[in-house]
DSSP file (Angstrom, degrees, kcal/mol; ACC not computed):
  #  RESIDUE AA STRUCTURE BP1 BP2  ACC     N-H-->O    O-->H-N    N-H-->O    O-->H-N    TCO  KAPPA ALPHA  PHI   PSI    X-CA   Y-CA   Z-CA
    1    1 A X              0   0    0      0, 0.0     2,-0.1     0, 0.0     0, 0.0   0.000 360.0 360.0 360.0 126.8    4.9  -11.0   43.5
    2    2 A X        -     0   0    0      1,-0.1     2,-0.4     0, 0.0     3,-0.1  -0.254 360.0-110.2 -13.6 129.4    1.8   -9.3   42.0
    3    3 A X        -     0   0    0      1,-0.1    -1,-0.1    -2,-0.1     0, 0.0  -0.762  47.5 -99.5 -83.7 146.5    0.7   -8.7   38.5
    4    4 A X        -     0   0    0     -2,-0.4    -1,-0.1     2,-0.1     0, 0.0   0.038  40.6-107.3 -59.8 165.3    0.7   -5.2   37.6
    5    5 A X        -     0   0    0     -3,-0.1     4,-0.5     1,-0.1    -1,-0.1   0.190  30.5-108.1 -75.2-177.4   -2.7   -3.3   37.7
    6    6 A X  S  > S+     0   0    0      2,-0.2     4,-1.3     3,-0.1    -2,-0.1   0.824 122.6  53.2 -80.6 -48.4   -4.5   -2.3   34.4
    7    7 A X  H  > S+     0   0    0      2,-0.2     4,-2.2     1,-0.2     5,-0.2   0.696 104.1  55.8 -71.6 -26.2   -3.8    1.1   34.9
    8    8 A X  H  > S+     0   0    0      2,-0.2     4,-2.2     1,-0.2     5,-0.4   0.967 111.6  49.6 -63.6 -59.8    0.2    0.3   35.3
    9    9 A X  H  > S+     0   0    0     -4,-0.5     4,-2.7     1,-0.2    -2,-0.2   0.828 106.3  51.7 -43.6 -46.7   -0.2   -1.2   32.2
   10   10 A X  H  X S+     0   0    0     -4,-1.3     4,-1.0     2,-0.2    -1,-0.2   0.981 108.4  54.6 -61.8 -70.4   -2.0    1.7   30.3
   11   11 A X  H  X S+     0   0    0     -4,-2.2     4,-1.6     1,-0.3    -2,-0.2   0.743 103.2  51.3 -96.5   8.9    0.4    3.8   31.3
   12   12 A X  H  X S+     0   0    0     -4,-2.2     4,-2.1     2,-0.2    -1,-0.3   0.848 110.5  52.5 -56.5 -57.8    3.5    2.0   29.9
   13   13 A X  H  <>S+     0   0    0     -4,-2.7     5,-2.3    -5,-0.4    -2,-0.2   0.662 104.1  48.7 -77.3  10.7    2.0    1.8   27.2
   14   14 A X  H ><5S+     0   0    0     -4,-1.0     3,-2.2     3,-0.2    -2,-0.2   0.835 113.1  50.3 -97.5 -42.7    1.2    5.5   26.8
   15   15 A X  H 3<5S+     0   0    0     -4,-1.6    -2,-0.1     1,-0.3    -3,-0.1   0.787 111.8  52.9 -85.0 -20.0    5.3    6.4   27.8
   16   16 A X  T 3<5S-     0   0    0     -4,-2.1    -1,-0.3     2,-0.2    -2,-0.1   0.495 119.6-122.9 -62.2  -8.1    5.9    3.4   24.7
   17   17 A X  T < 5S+     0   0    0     -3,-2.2     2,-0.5     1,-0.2    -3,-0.2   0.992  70.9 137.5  59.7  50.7    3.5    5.8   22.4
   18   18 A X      < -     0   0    0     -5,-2.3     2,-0.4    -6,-0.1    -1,-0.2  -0.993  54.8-140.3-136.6 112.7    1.5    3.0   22.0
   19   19 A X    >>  -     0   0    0     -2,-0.5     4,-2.6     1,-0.1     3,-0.6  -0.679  16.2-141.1 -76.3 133.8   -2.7    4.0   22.4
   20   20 A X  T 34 S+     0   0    0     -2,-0.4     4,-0.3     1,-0.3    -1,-0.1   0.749 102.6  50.1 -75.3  -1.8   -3.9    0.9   24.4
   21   21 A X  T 3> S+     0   0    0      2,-0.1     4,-1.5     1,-0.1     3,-0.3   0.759 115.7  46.1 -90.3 -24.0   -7.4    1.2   21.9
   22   22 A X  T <4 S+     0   0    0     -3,-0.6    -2,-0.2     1,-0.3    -1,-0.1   0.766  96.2  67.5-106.7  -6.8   -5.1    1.4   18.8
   23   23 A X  T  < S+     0   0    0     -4,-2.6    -1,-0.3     2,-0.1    -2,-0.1   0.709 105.7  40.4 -92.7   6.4   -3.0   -1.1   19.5
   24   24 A X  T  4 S+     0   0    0     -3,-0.3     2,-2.7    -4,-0.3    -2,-0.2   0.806 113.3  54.3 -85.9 -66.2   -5.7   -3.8   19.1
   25   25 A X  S  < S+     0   0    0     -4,-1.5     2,-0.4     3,-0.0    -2,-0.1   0.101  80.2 104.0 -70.4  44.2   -7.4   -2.2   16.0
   26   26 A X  S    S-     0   0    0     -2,-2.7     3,-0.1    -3,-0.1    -4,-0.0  -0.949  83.4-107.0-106.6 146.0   -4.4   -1.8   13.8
   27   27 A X        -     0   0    0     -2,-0.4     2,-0.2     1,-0.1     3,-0.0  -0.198  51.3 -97.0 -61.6 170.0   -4.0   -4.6   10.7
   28   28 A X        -     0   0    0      1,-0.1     2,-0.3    -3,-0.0    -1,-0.1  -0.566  60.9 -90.3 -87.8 157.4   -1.1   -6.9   11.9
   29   29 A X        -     0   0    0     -2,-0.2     2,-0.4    -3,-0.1    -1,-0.1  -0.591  34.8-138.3 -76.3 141.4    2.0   -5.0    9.9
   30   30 A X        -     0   0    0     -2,-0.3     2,-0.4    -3,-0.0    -3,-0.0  -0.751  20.8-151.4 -88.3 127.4    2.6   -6.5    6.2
   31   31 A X        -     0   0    0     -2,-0.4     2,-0.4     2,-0.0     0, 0.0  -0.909  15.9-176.0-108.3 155.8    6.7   -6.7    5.7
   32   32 A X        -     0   0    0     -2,-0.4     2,-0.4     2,-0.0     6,-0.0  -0.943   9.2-170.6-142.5 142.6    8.1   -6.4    2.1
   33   33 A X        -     0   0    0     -2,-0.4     5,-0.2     2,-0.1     4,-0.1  -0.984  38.7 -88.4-127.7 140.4   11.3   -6.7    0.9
   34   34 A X  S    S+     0   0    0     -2,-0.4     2,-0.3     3,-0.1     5,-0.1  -0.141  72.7 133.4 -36.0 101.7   12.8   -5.9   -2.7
   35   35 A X  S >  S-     0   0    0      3,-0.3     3,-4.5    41,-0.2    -2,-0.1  -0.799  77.1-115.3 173.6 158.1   12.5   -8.9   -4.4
   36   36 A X  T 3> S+     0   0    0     -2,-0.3     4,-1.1     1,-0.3     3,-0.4   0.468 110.9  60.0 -73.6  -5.0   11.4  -10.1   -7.3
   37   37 A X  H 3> S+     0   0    0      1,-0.2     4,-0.6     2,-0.2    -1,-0.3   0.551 110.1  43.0 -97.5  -0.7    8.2  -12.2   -5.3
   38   38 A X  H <4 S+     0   0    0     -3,-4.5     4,-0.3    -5,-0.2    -3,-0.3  -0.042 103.4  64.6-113.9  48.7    6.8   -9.1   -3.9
   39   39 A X  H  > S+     0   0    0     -3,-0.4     4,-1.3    -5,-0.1     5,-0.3   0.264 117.7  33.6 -45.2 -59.9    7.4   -7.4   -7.7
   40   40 A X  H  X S+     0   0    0     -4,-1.1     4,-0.8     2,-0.2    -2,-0.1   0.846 116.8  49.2 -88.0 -16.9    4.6  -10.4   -8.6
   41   41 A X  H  X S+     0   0    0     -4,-0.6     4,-1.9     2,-0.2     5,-0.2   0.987 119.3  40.4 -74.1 -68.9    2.6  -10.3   -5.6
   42   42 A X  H  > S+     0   0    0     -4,-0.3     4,-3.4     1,-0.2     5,-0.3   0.834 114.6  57.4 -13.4 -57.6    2.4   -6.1   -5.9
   43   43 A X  H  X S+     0   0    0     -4,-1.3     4,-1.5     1,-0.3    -1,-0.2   0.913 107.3  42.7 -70.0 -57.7    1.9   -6.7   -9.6
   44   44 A X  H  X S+     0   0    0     -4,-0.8     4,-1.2    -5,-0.3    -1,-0.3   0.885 111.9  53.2 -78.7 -21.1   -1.0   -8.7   -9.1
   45   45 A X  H  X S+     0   0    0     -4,-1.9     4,-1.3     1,-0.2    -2,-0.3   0.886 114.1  53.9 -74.2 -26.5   -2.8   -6.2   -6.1
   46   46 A X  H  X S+     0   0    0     -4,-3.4     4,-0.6     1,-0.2    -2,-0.2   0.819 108.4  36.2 -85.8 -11.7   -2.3   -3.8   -8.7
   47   47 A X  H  X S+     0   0    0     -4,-1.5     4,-2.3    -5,-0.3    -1,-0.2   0.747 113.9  61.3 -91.9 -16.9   -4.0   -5.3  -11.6
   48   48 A X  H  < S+     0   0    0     -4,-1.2     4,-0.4    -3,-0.2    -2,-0.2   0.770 114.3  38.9 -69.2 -20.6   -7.0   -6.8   -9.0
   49   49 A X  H  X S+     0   0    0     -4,-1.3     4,-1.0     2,-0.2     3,-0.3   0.764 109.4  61.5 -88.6 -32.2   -7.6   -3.0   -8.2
   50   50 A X  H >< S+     0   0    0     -4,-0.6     3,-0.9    -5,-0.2    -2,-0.2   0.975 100.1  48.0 -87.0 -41.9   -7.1   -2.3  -11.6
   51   51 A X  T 3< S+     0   0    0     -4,-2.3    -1,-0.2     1,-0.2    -2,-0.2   0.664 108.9  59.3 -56.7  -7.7  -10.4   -4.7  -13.2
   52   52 A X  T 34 S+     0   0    0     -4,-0.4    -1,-0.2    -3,-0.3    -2,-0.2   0.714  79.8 111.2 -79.2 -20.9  -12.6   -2.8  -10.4
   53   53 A X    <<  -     0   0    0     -4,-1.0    48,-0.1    -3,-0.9     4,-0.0   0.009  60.4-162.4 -25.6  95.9  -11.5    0.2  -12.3
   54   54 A X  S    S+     0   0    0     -2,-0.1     2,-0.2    48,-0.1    -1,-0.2   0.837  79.6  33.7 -65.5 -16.1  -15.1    1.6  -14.1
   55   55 A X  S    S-     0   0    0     46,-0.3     2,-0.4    47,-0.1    47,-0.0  -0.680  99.1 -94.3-117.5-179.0  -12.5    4.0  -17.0
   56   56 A X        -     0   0    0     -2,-0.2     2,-0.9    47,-0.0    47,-0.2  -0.729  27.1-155.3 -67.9 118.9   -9.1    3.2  -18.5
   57   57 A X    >>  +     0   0    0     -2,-0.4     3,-1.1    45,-0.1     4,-0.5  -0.324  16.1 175.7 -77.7  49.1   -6.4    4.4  -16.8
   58   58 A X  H 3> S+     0   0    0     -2,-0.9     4,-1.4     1,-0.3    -1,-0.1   0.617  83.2  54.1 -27.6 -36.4   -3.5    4.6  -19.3
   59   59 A X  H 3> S+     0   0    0      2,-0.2     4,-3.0     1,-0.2    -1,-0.3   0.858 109.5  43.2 -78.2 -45.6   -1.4    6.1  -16.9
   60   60 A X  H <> S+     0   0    0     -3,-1.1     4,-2.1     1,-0.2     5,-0.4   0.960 111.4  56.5 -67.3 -49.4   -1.8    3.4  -14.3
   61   61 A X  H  X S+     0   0    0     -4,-0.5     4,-2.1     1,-0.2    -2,-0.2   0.754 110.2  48.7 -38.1 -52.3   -1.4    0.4  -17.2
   62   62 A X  H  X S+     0   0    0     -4,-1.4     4,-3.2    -5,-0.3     5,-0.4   0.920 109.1  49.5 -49.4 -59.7    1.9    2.0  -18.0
   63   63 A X  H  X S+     0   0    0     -4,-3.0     4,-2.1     1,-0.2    -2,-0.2   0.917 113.8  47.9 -25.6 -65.0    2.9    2.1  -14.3
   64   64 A X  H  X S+     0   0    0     -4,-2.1     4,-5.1    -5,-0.2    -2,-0.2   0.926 116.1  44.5 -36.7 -60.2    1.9   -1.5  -14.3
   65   65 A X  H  X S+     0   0    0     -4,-2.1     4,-1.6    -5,-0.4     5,-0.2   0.927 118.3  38.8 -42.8 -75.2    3.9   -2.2  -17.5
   66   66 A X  H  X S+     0   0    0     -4,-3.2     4,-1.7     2,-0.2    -1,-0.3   0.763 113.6  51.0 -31.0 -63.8    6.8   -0.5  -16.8
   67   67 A X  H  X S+     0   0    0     -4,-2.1     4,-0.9    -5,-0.4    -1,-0.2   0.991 112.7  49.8 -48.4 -73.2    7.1   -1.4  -13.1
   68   68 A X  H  X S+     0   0    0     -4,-5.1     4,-1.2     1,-0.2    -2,-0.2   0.917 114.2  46.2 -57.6 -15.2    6.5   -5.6  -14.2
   69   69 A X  H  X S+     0   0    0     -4,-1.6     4,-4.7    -3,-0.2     3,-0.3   0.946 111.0  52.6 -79.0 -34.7    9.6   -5.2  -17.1
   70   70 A X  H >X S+     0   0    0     -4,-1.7     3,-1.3     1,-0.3     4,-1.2   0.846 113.5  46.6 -47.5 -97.6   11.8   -3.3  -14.3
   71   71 A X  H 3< S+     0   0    0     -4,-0.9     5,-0.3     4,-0.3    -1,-0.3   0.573 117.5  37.1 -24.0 -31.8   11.0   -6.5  -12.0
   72   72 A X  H 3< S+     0   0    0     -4,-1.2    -1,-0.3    -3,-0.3    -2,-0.3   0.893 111.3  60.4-116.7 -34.7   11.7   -9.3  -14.5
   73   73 A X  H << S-     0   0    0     -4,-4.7     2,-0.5    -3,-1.3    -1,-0.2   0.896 121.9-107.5 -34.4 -29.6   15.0   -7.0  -16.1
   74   74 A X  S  < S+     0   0    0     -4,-1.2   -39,-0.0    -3,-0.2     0, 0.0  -0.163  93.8 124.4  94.7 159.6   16.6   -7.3  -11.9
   75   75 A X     >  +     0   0    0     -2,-0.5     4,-1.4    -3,-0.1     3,-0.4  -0.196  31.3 145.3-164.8   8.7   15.6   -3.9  -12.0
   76   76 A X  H  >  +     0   0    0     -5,-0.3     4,-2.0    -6,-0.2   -41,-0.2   0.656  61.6  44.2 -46.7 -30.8   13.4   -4.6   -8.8
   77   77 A X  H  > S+     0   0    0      1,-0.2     4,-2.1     2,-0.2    -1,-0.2   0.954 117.9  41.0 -88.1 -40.2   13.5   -1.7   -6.7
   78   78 A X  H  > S+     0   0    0     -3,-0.4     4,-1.0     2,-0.2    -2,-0.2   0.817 113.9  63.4 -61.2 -21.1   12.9    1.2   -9.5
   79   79 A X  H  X S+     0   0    0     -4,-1.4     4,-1.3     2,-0.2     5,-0.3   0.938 109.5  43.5 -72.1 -58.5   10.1   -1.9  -10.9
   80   80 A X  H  < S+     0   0    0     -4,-2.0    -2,-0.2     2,-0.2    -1,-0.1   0.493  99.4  58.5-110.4  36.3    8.4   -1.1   -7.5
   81   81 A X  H >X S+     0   0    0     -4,-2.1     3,-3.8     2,-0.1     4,-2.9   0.926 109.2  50.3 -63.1 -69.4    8.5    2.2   -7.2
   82   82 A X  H 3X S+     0   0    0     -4,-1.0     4,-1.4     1,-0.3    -2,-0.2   0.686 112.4  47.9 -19.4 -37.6    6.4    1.9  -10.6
   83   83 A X  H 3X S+     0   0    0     -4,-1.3     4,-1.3     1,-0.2    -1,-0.3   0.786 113.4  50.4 -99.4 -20.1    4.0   -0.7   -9.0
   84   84 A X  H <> S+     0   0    0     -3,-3.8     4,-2.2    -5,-0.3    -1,-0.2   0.924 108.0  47.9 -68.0 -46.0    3.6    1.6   -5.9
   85   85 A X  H  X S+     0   0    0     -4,-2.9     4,-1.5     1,-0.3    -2,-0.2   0.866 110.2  55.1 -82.6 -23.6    2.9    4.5   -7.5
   86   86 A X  H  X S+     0   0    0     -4,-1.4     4,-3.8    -5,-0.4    -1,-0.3   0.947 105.8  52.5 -45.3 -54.2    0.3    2.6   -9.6
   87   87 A X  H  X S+     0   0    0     -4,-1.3     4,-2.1     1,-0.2    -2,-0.2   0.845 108.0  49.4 -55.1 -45.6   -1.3    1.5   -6.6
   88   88 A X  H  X S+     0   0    0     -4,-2.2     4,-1.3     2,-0.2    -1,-0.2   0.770 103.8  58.8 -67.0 -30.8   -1.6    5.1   -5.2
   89   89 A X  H  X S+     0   0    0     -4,-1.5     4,-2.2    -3,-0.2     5,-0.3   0.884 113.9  43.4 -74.0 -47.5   -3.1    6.4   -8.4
   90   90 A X  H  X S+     0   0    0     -4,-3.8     4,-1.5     1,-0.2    11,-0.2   0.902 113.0  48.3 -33.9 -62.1   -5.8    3.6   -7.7
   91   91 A X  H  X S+     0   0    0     -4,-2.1     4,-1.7     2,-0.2    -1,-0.2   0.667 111.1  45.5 -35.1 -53.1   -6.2    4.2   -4.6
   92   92 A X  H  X S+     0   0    0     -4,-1.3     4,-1.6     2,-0.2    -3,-0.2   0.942 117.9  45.0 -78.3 -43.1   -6.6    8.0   -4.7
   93   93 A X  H  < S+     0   0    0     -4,-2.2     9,-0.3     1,-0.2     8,-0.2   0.817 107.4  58.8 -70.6 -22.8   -9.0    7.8   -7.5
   94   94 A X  H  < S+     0   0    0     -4,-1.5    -1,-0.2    -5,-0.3    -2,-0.2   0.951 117.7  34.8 -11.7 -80.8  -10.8    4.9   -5.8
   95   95 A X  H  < S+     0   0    0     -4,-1.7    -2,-0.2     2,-0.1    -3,-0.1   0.502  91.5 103.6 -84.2 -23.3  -11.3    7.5   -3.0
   96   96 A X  S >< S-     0   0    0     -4,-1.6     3,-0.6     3,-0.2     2,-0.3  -0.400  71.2-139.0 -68.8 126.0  -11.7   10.7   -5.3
   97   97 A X  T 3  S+     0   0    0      1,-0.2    -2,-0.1    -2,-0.1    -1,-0.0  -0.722  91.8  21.5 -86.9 157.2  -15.8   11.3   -5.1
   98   98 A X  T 3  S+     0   0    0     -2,-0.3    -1,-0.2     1,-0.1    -5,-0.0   0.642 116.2  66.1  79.3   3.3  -16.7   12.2   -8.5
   99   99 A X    X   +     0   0    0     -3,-0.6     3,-1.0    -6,-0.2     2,-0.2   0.045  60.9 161.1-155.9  33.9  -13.7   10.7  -10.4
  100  100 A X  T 3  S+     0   0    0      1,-0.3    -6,-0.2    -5,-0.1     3,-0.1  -0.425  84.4   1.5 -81.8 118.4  -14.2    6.6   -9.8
  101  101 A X  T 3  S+     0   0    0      1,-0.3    -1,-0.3   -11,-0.2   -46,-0.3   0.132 102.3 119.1 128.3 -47.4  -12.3    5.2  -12.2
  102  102 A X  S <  S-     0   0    0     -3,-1.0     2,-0.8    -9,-0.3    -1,-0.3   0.039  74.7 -97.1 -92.6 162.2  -10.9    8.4  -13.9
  103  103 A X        -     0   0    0    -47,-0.2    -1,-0.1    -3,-0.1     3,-0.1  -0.830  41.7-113.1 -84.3 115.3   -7.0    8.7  -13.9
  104  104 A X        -     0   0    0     -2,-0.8     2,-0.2   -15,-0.3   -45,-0.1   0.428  35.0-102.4 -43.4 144.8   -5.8   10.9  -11.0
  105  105 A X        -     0   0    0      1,-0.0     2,-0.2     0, 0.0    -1,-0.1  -0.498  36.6-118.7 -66.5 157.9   -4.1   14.6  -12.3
  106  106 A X        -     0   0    0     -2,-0.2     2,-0.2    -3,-0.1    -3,-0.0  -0.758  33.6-136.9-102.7 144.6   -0.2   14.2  -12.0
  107  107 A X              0   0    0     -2,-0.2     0, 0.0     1,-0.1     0, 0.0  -0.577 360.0 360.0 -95.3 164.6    0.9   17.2   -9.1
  108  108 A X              0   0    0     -2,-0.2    -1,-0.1     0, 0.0    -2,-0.0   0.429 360.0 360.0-107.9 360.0    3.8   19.1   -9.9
């Protein structure tokens, strides 16, 4: 028996949804679970993102707060929502040209 061609291959993976270019460059996937060691692991990407920060951010420091008392109450999954959303306010204002630093506007 023969191994399948390249092109056999290719297009298995196209009828998987899987792009044969994208399935090398994607980061390997991170899994998280509720629990109170990715509460501190979170908790700590969010406070290394928060000392590149150039302003204050009250609203993310609150996030922060809030989010780590949730985690150490048992309160873990409402604790990292808090740490998430922190993380996104970084993120976007990180990414915002003109606003490095600043705290994002809250949408309604």
């Amino acid at each position: 028996m023969s191994l399948p061609s390249a092109a056999a291959l290719t297009c298995v993976l196209l009828l998987c949804g899987v792009h044969p270019s994208s399935a090398q460059s994607q980061r390997p996937m991170e899994v998280t679970s509720d629990s109170a060691a990715y509460c501190e692991h979170l908790a700590g990407r969010v406070m290394e993102l928060r000392q590149r920060a150039s302003a204050p951010q009250p609203e993310v420091d609150l996030l922060l707060d809030r989010g780590q008392r949730l985690c150490a109450e048992g309160r873990v999954r409402p604790g990292l929502n808090r740490l998430r959303h922190a993380l996104l306010d970084l993120r976007e204002a990180r990414n915002r040209p003109g606003r490095v630093g600043q705290a994002p506007e809250r949408r309604h």
